[in-house]
MDAnalysis code that builds the backbone (N, CA, C; Angstrom):
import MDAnalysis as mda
import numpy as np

u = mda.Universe.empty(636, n_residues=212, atom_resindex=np.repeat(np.arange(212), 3), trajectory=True)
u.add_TopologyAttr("name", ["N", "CA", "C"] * 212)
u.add_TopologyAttr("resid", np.arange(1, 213))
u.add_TopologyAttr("resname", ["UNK", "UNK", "UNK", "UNK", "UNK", "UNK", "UNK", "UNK", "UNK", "UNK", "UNK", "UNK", "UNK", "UNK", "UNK", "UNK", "UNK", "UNK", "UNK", "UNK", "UNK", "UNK", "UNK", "UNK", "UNK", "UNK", "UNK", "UNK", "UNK", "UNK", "UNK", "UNK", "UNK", "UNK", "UNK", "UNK", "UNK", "UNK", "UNK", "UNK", "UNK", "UNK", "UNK", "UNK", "UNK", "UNK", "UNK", "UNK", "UNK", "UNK", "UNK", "UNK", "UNK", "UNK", "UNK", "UNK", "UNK", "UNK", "UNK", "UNK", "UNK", "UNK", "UNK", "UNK", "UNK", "UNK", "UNK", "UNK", "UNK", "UNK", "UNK", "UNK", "UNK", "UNK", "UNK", "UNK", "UNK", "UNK", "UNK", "UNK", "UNK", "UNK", "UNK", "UNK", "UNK", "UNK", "UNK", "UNK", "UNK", "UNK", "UNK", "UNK", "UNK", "UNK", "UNK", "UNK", "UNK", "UNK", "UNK", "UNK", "UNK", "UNK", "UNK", "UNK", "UNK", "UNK", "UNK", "UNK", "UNK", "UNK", "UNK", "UNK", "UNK", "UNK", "UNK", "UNK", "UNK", "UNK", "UNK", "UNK", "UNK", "UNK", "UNK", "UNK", "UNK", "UNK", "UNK", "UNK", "UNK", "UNK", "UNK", "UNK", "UNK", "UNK", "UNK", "UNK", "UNK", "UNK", "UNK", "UNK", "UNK", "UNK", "UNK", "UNK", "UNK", "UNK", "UNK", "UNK", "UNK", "UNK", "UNK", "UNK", "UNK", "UNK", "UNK", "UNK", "UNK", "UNK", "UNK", "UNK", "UNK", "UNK", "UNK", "UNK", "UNK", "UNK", "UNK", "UNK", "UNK", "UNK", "UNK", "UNK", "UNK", "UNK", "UNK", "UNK", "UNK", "UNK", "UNK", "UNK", "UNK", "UNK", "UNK", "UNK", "UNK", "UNK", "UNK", "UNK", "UNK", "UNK", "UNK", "UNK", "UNK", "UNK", "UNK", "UNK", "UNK", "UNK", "UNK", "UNK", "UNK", "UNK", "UNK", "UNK", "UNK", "UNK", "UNK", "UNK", "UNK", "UNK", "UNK", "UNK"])
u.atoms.positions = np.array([
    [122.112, 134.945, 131.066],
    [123.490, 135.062, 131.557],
    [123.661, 136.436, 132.200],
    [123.835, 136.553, 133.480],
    [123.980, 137.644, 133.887],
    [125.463, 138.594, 133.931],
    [125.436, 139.738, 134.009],
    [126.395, 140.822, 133.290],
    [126.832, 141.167, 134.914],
    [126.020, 141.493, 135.931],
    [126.397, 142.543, 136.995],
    [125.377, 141.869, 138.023],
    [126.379, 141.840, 138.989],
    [125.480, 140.538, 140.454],
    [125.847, 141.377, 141.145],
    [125.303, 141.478, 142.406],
    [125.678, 141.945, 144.050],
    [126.121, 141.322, 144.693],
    [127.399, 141.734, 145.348],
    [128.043, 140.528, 146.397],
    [128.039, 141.377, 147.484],
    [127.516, 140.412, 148.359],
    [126.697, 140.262, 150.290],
    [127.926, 140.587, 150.236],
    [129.503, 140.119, 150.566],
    [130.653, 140.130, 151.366],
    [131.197, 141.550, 151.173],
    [130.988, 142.218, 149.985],
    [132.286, 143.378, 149.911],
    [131.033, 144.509, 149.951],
    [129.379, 144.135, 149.750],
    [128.519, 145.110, 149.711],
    [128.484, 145.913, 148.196],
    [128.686, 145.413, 147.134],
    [128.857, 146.702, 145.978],
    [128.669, 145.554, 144.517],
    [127.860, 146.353, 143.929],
    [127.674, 145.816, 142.717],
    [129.244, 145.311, 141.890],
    [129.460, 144.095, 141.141],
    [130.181, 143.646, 140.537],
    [129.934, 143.082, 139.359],
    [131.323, 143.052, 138.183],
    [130.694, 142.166, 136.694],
    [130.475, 141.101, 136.746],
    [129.535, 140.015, 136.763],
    [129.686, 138.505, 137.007],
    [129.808, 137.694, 135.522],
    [129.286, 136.516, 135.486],
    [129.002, 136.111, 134.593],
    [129.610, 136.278, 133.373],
    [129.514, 136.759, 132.267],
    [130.429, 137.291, 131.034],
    [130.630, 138.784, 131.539],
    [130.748, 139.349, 132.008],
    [130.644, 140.583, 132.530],
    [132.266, 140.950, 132.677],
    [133.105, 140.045, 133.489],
    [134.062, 140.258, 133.610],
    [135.479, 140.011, 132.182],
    [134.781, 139.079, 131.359],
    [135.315, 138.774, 130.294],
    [135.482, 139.645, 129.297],
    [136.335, 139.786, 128.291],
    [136.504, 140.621, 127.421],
    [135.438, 140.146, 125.850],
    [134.566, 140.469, 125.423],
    [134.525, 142.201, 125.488],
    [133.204, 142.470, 126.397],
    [133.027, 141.677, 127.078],
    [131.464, 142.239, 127.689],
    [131.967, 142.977, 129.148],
    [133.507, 142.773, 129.428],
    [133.731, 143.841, 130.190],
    [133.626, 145.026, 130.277],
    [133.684, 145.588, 129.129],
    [133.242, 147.395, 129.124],
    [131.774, 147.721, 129.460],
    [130.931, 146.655, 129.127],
    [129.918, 146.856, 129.675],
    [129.317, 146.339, 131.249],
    [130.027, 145.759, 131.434],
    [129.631, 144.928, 133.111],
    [130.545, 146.182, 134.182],
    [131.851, 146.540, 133.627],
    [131.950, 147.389, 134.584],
    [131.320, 148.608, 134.789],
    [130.780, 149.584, 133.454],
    [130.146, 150.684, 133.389],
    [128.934, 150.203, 134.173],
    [128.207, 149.233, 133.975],
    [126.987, 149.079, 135.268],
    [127.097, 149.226, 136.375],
    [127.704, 148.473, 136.740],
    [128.238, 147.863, 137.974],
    [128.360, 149.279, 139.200],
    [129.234, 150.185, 138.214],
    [129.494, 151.275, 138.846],
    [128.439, 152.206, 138.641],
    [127.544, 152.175, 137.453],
    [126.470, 153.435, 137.549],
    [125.296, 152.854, 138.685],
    [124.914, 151.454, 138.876],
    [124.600, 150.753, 140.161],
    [124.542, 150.989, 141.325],
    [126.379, 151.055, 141.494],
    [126.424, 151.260, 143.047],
    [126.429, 153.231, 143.026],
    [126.967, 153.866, 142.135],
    [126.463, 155.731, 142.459],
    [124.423, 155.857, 142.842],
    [123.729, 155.256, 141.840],
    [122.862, 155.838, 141.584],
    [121.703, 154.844, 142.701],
    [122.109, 153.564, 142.946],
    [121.029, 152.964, 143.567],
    [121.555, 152.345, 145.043],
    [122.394, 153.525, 145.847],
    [122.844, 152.535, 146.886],
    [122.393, 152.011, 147.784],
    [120.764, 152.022, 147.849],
    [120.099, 151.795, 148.778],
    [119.296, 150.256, 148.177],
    [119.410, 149.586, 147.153],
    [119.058, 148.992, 146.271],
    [119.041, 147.739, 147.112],
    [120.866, 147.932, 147.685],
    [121.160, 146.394, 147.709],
    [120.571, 145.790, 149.318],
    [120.146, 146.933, 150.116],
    [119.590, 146.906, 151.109],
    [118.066, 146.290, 151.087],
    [117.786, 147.259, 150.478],
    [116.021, 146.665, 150.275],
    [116.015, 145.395, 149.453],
    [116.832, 145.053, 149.146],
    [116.669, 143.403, 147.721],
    [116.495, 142.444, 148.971],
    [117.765, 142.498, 150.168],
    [118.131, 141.439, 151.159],
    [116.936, 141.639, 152.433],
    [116.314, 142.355, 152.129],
    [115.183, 142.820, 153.173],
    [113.946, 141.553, 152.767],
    [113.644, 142.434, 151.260],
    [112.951, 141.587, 150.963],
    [112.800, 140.236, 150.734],
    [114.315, 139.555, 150.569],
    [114.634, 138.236, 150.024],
    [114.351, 137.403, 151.433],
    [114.870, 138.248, 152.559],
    [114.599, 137.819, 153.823],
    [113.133, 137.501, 154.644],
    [112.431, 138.448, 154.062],
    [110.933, 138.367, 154.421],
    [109.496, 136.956, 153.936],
    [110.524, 137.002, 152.340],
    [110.266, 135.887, 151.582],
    [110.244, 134.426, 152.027],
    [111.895, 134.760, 152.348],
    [112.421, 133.172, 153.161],
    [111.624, 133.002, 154.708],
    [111.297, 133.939, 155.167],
    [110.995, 133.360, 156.695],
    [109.512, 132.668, 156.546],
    [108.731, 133.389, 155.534],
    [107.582, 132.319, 155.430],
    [107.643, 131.152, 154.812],
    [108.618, 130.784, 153.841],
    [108.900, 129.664, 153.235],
    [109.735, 128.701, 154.503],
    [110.557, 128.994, 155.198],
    [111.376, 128.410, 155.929],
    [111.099, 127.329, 157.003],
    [109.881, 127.494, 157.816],
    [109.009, 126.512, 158.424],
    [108.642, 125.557, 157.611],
    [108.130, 125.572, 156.126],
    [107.212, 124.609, 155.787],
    [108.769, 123.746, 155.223],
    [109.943, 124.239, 155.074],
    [111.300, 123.541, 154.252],
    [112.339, 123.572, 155.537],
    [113.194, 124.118, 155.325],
    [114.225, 124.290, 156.208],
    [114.073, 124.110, 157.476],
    [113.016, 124.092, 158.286],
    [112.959, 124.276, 159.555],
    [112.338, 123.344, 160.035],
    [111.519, 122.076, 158.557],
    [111.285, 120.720, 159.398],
    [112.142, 119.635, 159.559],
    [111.257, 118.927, 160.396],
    [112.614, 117.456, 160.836],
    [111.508, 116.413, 160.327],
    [112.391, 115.415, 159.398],
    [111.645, 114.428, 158.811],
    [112.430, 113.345, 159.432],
    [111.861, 112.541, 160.080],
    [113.109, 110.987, 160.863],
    [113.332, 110.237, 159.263],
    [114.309, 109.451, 159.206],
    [114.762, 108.039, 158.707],
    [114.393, 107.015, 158.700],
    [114.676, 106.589, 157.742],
    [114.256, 105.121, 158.165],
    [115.706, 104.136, 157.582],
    [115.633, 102.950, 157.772],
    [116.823, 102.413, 157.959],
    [116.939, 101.184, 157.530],
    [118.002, 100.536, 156.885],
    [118.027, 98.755, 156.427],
    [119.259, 98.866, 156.235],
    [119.734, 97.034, 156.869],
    [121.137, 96.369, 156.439],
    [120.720, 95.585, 155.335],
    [121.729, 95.795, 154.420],
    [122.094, 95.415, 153.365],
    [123.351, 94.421, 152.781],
    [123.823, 93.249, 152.298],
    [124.902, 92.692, 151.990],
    [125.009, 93.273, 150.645],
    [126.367, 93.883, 150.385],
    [126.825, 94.438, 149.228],
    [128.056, 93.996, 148.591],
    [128.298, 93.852, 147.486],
    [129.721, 93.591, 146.830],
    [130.924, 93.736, 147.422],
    [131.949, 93.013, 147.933],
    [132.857, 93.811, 148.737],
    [134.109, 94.222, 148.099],
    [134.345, 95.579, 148.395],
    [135.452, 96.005, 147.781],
    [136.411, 96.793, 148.514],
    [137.955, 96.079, 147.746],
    [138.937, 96.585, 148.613],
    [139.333, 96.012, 149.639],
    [138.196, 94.836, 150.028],
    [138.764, 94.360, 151.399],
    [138.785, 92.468, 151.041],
    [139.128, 92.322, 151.997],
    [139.641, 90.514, 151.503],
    [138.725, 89.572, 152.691],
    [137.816, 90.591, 153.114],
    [136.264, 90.150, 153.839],
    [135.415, 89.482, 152.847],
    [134.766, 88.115, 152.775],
    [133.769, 87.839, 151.890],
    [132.474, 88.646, 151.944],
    [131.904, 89.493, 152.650],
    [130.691, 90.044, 153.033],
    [130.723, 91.651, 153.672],
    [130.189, 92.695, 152.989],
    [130.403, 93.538, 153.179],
    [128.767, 93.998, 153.167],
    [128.634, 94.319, 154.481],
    [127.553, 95.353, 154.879],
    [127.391, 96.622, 154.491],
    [125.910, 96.957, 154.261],
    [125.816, 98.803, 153.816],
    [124.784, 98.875, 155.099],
    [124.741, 99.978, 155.673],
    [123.857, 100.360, 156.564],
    [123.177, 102.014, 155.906],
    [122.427, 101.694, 155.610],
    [121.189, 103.005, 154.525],
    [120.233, 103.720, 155.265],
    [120.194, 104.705, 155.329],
    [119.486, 105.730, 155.893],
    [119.321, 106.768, 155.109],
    [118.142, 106.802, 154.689],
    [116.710, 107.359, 153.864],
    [115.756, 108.304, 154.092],
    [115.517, 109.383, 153.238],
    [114.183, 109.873, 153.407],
    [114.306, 111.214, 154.503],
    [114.812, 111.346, 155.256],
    [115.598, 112.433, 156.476],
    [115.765, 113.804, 155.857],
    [115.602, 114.496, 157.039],
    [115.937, 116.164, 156.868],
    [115.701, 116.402, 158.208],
    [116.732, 117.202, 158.298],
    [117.954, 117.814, 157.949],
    [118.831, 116.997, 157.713],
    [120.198, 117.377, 157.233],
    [120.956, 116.442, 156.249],
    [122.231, 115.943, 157.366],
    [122.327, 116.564, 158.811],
    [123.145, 115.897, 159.386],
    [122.778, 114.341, 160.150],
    [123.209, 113.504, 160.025],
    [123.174, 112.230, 160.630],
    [124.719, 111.472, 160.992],
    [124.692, 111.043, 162.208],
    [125.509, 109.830, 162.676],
    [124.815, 108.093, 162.295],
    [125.824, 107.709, 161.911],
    [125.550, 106.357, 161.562],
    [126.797, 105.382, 162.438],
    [126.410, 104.358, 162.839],
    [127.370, 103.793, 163.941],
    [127.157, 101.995, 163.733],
    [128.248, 101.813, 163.595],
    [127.941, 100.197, 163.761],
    [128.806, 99.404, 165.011],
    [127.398, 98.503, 165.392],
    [128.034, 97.317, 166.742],
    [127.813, 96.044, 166.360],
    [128.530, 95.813, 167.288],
    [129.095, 94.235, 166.992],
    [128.523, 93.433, 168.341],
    [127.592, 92.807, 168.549],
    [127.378, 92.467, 169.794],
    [127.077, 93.365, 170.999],
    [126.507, 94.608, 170.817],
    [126.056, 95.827, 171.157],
    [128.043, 96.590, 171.688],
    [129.133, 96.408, 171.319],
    [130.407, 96.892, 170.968],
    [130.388, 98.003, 169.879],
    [130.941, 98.907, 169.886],
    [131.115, 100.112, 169.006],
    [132.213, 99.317, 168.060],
    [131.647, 99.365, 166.909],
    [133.168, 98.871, 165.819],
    [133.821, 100.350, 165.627],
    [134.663, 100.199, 165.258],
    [136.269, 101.534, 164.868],
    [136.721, 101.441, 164.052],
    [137.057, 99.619, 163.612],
    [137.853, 99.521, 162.458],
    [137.101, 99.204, 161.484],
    [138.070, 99.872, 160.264],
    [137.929, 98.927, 158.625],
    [136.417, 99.952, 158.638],
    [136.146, 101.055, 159.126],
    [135.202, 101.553, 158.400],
    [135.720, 102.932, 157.255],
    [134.328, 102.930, 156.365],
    [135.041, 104.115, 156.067],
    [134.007, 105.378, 156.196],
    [134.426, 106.605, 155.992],
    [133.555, 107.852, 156.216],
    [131.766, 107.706, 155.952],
    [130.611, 108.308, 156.701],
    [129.744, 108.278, 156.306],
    [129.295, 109.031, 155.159],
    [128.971, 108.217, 153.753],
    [128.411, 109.382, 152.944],
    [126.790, 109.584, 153.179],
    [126.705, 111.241, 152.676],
    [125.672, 111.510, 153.007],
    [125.421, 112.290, 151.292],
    [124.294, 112.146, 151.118],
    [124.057, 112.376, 149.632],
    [122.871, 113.457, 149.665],
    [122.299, 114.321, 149.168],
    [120.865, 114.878, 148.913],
    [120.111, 114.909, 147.398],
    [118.485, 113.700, 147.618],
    [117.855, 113.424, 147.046],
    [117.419, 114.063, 146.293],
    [117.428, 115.337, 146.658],
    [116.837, 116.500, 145.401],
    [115.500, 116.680, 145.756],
    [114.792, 115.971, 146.816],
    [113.624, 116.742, 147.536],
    [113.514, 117.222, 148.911],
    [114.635, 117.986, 149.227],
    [114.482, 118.380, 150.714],
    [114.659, 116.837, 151.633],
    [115.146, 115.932, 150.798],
    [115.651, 114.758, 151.861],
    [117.078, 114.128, 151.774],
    [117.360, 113.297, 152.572],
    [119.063, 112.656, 152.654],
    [118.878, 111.819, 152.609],
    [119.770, 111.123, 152.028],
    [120.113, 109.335, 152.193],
    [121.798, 109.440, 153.098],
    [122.111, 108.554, 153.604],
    [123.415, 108.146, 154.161],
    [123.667, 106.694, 154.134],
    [124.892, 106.375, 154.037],
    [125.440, 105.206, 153.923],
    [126.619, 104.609, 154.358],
    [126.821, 103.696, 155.242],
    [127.994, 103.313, 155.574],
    [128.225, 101.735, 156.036],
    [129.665, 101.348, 155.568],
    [129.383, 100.412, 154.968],
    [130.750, 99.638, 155.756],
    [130.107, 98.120, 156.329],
    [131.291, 97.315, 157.266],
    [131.906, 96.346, 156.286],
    [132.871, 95.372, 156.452],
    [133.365, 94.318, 155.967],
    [133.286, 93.209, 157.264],
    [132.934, 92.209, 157.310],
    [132.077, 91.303, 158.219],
    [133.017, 89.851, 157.502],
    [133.294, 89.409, 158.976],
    [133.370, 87.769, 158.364],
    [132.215, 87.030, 159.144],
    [131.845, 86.450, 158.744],
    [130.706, 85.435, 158.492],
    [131.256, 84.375, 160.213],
    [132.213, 83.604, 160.479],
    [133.106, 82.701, 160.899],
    [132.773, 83.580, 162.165],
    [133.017, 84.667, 162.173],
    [133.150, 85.504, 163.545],
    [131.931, 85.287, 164.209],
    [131.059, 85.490, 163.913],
    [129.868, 85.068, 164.000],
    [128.974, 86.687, 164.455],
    [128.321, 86.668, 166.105],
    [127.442, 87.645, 166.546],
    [126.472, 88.252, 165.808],
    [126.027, 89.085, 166.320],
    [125.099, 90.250, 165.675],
    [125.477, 91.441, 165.158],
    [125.235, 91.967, 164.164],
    [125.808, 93.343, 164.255],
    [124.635, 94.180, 163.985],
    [124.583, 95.644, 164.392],
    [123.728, 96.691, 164.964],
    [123.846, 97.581, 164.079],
    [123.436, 98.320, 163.537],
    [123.531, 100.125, 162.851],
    [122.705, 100.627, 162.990],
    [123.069, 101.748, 164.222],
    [122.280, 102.662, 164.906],
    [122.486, 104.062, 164.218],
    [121.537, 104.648, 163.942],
    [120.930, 105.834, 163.426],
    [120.768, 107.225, 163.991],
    [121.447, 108.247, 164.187],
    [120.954, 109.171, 165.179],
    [120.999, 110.627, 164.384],
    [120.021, 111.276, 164.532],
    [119.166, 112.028, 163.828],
    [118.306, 112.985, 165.036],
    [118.165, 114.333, 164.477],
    [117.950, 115.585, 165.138],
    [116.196, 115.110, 165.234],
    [115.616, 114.365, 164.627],
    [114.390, 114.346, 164.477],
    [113.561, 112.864, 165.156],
    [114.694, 111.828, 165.991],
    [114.589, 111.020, 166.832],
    [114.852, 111.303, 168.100],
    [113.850, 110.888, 169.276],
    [113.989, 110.636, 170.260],
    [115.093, 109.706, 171.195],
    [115.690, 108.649, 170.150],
    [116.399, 107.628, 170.370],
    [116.607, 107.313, 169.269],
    [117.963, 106.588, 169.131],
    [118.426, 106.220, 168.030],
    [118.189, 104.671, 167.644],
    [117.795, 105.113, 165.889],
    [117.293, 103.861, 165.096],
    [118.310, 102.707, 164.812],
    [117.712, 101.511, 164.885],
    [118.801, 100.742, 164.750],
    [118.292, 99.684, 163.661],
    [118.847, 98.948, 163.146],
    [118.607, 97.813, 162.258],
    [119.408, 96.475, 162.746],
    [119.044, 95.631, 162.939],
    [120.185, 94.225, 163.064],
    [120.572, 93.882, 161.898],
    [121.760, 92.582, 162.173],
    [121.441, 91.566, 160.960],
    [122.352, 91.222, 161.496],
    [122.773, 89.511, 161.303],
    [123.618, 87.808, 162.090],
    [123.776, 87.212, 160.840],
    [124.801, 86.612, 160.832],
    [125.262, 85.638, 160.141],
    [123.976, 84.948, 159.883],
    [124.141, 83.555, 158.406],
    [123.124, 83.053, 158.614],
    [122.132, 83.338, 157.370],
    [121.289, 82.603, 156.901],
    [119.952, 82.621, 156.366],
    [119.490, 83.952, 156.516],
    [118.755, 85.044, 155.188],
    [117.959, 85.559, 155.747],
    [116.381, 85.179, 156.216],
    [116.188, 86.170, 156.567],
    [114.702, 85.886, 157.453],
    [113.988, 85.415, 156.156],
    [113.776, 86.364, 155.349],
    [112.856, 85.901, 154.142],
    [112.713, 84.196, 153.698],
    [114.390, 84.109, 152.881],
    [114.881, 82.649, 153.031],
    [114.283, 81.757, 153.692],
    [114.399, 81.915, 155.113],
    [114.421, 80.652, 155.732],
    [112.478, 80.883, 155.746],
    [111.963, 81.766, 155.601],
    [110.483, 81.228, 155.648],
    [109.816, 80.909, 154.357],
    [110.414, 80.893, 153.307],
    [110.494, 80.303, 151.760],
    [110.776, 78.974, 152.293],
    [111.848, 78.528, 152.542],
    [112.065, 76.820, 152.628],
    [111.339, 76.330, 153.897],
    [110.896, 77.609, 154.788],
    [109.938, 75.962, 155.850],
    [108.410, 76.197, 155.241],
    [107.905, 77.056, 154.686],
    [107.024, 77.030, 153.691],
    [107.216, 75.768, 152.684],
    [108.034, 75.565, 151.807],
    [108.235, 74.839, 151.126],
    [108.608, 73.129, 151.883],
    [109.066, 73.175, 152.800],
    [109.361, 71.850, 153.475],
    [107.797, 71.349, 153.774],
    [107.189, 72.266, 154.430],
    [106.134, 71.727, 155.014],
    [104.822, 71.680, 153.623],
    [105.149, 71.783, 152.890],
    [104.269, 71.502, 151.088],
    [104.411, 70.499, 151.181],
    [105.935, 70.161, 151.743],
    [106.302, 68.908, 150.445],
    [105.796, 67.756, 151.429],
    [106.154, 68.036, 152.773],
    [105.632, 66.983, 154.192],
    [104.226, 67.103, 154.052],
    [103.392, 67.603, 153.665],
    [101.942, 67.154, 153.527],
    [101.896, 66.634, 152.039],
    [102.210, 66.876, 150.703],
    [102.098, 65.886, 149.823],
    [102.772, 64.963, 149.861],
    [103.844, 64.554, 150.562],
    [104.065, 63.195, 150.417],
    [102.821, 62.485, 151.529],
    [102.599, 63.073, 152.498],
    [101.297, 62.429, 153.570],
    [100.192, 61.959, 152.419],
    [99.829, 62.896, 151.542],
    [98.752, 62.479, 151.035],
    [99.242, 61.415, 149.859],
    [100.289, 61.138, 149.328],
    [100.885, 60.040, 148.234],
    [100.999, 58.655, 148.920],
    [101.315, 58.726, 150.044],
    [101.575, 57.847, 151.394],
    [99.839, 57.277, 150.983],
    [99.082, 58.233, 151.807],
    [97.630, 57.837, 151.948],
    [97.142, 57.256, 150.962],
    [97.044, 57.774, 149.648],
    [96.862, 57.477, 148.106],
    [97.168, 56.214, 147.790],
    [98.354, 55.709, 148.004],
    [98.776, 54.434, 147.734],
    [98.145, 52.935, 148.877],
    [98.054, 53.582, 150.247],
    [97.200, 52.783, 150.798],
    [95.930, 52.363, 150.556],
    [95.647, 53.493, 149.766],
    [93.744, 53.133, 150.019],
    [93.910, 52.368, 148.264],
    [95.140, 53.220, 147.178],
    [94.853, 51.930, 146.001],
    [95.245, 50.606, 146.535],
    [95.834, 50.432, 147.034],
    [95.908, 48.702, 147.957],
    [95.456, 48.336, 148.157],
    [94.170, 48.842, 149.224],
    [93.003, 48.389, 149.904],
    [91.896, 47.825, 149.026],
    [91.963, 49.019, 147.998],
    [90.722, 48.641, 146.747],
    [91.225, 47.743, 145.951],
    [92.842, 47.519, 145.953],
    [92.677, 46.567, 144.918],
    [92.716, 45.360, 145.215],
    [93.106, 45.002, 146.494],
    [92.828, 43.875, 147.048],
    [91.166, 43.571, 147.391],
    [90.181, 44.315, 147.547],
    [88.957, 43.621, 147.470],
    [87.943, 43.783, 146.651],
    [88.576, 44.193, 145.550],
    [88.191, 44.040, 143.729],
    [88.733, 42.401, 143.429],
    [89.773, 41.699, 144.247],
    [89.551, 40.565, 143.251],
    [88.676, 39.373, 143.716],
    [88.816, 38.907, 142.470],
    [87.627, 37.717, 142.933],
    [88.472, 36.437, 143.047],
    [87.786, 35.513, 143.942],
    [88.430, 34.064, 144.917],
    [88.780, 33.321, 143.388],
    [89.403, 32.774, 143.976],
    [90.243, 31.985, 142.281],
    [89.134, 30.618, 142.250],
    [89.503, 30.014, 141.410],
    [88.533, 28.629, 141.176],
    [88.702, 27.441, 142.276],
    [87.690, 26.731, 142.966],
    [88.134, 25.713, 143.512],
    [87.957, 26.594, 145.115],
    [87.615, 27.676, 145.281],
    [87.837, 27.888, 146.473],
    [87.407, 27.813, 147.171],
    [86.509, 27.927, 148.857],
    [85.778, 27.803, 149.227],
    [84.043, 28.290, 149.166],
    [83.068, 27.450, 149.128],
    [81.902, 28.551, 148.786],
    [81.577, 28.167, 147.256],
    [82.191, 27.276, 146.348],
    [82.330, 27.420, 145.292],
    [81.451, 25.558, 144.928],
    [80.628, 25.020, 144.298],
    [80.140, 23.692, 143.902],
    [80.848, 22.987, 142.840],
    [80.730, 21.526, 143.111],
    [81.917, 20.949, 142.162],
    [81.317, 20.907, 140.485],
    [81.826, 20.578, 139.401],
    [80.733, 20.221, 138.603],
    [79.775, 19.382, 138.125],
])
């Protein structure tokens, strides 16, 4: 817990921390002030050095650009009396400013949105999020384009009313299972027909056959 910090704005040692509180005030201010008499050159050389520190660290952190990446999402809808509410997610990025934009048939939407949040991951990256209310009935496409200090052009994601993609290649996967086993149950039953019709034998009396 620190007693006596330096503040950049006024230039002069101060009590911080419990320092200013009673009773550790008698001691945070007597520093503070034997500090700034005895070491005034202190606070100069600290920011020199702190500065020298940061500029080699600063390229490999602060000073890169990591792009995004991007997905539409259907989310719970709330607040609005829309059955379907879109999230548009943007991931993984640095620096932490981003525009996020949604279209409607390549149209800029305006309404019924709300602010982009932008969150930080806790490793030098961003997520952002923003989020439409969509009726289904309306139909079109809608767009969320991505724009970021670390793209050439801005990222976009689709998504349409409708089946997703996944979905619909689960059931024609599955349609076309079921259209070749019934082909082969089809086949199966012909050929037991075939065999069982010339497994039997001519009844009595028939032709080919001597009297007794």
């Amino acid at each position: 817990m620190p007693f006596t910090c330096f503040d950049f704005q006024s230039g002069t040692f101060v009590p911080c921390g419990l320092g200013p509180s009673y009773p550790w005030n008698y001691t945070g201010v007597p520093v503070a002030q034997w500090l700034v008499q005895t070491f005034p050159q202190l606070p100069v050389e600290a920011a020199q050095q702190c500065q020298q520190q940061g500029q080699s660290l600063w390229a490999k952190t602060g000073d890169r650009q990591t792009p995004p990446k991007v997905l539409i999402s259907p989310v719970a809808p709330q607040n609005t009396p829309y059955p379907i509410m879109l999230a548009c997610m943007a991931w993984g990025f640095y620096p932490g400013d981003v525009n996020l934009t949604w279209l409607w048939n390549g149209q800029p939407v305006r309404d019924h949105l709300d602010p982009v949040q932008v969150t930080s991951n806790g490793d030098w990256t961003f997520q952002a999020r923003l989020t439409l209310p969509v009726d289904p009935e309306k139909g079109g496409s809608y767009t969320c384009a991505v724009q970021h200090h670390s793209l050439p052009a801005p990222l976009t994601a689709e998504w349409a009313p409708g089946l997703p993609t996944e979905l619909c290649i689960k059931i024609g996967v599955s349609v076309a299972a079921m259209a070749v086993g019934t082909a082969f149950l089809v086949a199966g039953l012909l050929l037991w027909k075939r065999s069982r019709h010339q497994g039997e034998s001519p009844p009595l009396g028939s032709e080919g056959e001597g009297a007794p």
